[in-house]
N, C-alpha and C positions, 0 to 999 in steps of 0.2 A: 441398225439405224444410225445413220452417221449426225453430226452436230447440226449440219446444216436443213435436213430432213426433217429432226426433233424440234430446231428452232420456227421451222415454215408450220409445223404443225401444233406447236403451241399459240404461232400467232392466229390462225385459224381456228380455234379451240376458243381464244380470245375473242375471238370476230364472233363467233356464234354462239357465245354466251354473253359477251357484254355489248356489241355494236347492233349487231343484227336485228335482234327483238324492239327496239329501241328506234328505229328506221323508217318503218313503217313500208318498208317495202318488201314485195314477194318476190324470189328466184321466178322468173316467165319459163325458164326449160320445164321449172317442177310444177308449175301450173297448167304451163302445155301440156306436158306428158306424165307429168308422178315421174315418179320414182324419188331419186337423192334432188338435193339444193347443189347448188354448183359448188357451194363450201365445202359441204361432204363428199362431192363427188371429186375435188380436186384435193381434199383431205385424203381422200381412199387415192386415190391417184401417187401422189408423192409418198404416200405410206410405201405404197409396194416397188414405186421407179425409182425415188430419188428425186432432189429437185429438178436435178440436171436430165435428164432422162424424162423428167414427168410436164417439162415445161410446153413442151409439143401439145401434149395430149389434153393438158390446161387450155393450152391456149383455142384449143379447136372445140372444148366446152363451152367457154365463153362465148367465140363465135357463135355455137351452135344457141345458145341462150339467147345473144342479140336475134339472132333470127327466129326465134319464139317470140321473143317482144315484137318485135314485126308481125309476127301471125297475131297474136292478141291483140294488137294495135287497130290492125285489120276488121276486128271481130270487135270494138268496141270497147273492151279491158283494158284498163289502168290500173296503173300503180302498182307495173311489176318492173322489176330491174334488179338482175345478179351485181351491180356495182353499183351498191348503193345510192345515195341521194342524187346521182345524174339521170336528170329530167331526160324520159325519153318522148322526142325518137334522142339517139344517140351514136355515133360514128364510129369506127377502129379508123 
């Protein structure tokens, strides 16, 4: 695991022990579907690509996450959002 890899995953280690809880908002992909929060799933992500390499696959999570906010939004459900305190809807 190179420097840059260690440091993306210590800050995400940080996000989801001191930001996260603290928020009051839900990951929408992990409420749509289960599974990981997009922190662990873009944690698991750069653990095994690399930043560089895992930036793609990050970023098509997120996507994918806006577009569960969408479908819950849909459905009536609030107050989920994988980027914190931005009031959705919200844009790329």
């Amino acid at each position: 695991m190179g420097p840059a890899t260690r440091m993306t995953d210590t800050l995400i280690r940080y996000y989801q022990r001191r930001i996260s809880p603290r928020k009051g908002w839900n990951c929408a992909h992990l409420v749509a579907y289960g599974g990981q929060s997009c922190s662990a799933a873009v944690r698991d992500i750069v653990g095994r690509r690399g930043v560089i390499r895992g930036a793609l696959p990050s970023a098509a999570r997120f996507v994918a996450c806006y577009r569960a906010a969408t479908l819950l939004m849909a459905t009536d459900v609030r107050g989920v959002c994988c980027c914190g305190g931005i009031p959705i809807p919200f844009r790329f």
